[in-house]
C-alpha positions, 0 to 999 in steps of 0.5 A, a space after each residue: 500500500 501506498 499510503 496509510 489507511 485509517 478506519 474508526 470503530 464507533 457506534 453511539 452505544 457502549 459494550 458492542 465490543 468495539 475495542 475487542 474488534 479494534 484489538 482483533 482486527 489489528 492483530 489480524 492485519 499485522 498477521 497479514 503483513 501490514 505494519 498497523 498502529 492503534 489508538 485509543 480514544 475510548 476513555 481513561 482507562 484504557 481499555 486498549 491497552 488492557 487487551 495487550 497485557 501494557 496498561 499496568 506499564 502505562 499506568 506506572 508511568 501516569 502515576 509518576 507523572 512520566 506519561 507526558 506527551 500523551 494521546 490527549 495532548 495531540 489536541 492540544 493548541 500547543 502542539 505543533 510547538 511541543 513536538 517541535 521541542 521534542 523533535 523525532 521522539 515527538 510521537 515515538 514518545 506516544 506509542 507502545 509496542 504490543 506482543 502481537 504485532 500493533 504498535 499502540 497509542 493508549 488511553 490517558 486521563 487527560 481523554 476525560 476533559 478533552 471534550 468540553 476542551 474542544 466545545 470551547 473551540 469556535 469554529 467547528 472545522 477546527 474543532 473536529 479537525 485537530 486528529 486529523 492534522 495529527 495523523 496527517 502531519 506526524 503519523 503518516 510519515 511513519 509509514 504505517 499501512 493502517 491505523 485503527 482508532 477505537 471511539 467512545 461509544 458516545 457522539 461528542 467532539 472527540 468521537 466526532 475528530 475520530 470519524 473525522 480523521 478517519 473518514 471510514 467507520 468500522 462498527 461491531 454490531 450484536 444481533 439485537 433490535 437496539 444494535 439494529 436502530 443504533 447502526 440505521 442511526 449511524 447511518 443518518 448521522 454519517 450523511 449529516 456530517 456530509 451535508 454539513 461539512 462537505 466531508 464524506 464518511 463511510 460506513 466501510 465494515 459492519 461485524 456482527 459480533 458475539 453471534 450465538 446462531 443457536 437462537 432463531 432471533 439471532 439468525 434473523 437478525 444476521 440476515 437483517 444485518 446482511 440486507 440492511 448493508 450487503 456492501 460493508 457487513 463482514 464477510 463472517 460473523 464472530 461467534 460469541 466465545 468465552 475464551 476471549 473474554 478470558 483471553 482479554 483478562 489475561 492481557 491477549 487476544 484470541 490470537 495469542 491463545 495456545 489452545 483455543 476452543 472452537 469458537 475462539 478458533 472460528 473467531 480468529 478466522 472471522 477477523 482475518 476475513 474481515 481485516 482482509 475485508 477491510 483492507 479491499 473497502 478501504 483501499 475502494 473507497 479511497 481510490 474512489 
């Protein structure tokens, strides 16, 4: 690929497993060749980080007050001076490496004021735009194929940088009515940014996921999902599996499980489908 892709996982609901898929689908793109970096925009406590077994190491050096600069701080005016002063470590200062491949930007509490911080920027396009001129002044000269942010899952100022600076959503859905209404929403407020602010945003990657297809309502609900969306829903679904609840309270994915169950095994192969997925819609839509 010649330049860095970008996608960010949201929908205006938590607890649909967006920083689960985010982890995942970053795993499955390293494993596929692609250098990958994720961000975790989600909240302070770092969720993100969690997944890969770094956030008590993160969290040592927020204590110590050593975690400086962070995540947060790339929205702030001061910026572009900080990262002056601070030359090439200027973002090599932000990211983590993980175990499994991605290279990470984690959470920092500095995420819990950010949003009223921005509301008090005047003009909108300044307000939303600060991610963007991050990833496209610092990020993208290092070179990475794909960048995956992970959003809160509420729409305010810094969701809306997120879907900004990305220009293409990834939303995790489960196989239920609320979820079905949440990603039809989605939809209408992706065409109201467009309106608004001449700035398209596509809905590039609908995962259903946490899948029990024993039950008739989920299978209905899946056939919704592939009819609602036949040109972003995933490939394959992630079957729901207890093993990477336990994997992600051990500090892993399900990539890195020694002996995984049936479902954690199907799982796998649902996010490389869908990170190969991804990579085929993105490339489409940017070339478009």
């Amino acid at each position: 690929m010649t330049e860095t892709l970008r996608a960010a996982a949201f929908l205006d609901k938590g607890g649909t497993g967006k920083t689960t898929t985010t982890a995942h689908l970053g795993v499955a793109l390293s494993e596929q060749g692609h250098e990958v970096l994720l961000i975790d925009l989600a909240g302070k406590q770092g969720d993100l980080a969690k997944h890969f077994g770094v956030w008590g190491q993160y969290r040592d050096q927020i204590d110590a007050d050593e975690a400086w600069p962070n995540i947060s701080t790339v929205f702030d005016d001061a910026w572009d001076t900080i990262a002056g002063k601070l030359g090439d470590d200027a973002v090599a200062d932000l990211v983590i490496a993980t175990d499994e491949g991605p290279d990470l930007i984690p959470a920092h509490p500095g995420l819990d004021t950010l949003d009223a911080e921005l509301g008090n920027i005047d003009d909108a396009r300044e307000r939303y735009s600060r991610l963007e001129q991050f990833l496209d002044e610092y990020v993208d000269p290092l070179s990475y194929d794909v960048v995956l942010i992970d959003l809160p899952g509420m729409t305010n100022n810094v969701s809306y940088n997120g879907l900004w600076a990305a220009r293409h959503v990834i939303t995790p859905v489960e196989m239920g009515p609320f979820e079905a209404e949440q990603a039809n929403a989605l939809r209408e407020d992706l065409e109201k940014i467009a309106e608004n602010f001449e700035v398209d945003i596509d809905l590039s990657l609908v995962l259903p996921n946490k899948v029990d297809t024993r039950t008739n309502l989920a299978e209905e609900y899946l056939e919704s999902f592939q009819s609602a969306y036949p040109d972003a829903i995933a490939p394959a679904y992630v079957p729901y599996s207890q093993d990477i609840r336990n994997a992600a309270e051990s500090g892993e994915t399900a990539f890195a499980i020694a002996e995984p169950s049936t479902t954690a095994d199907r799982a796998r192969e649902a996010y490389l489908e869908a990170a190969s997925a991804l990579v085929e819609q993105l490339e489409s839509e940017t070339n478009e």
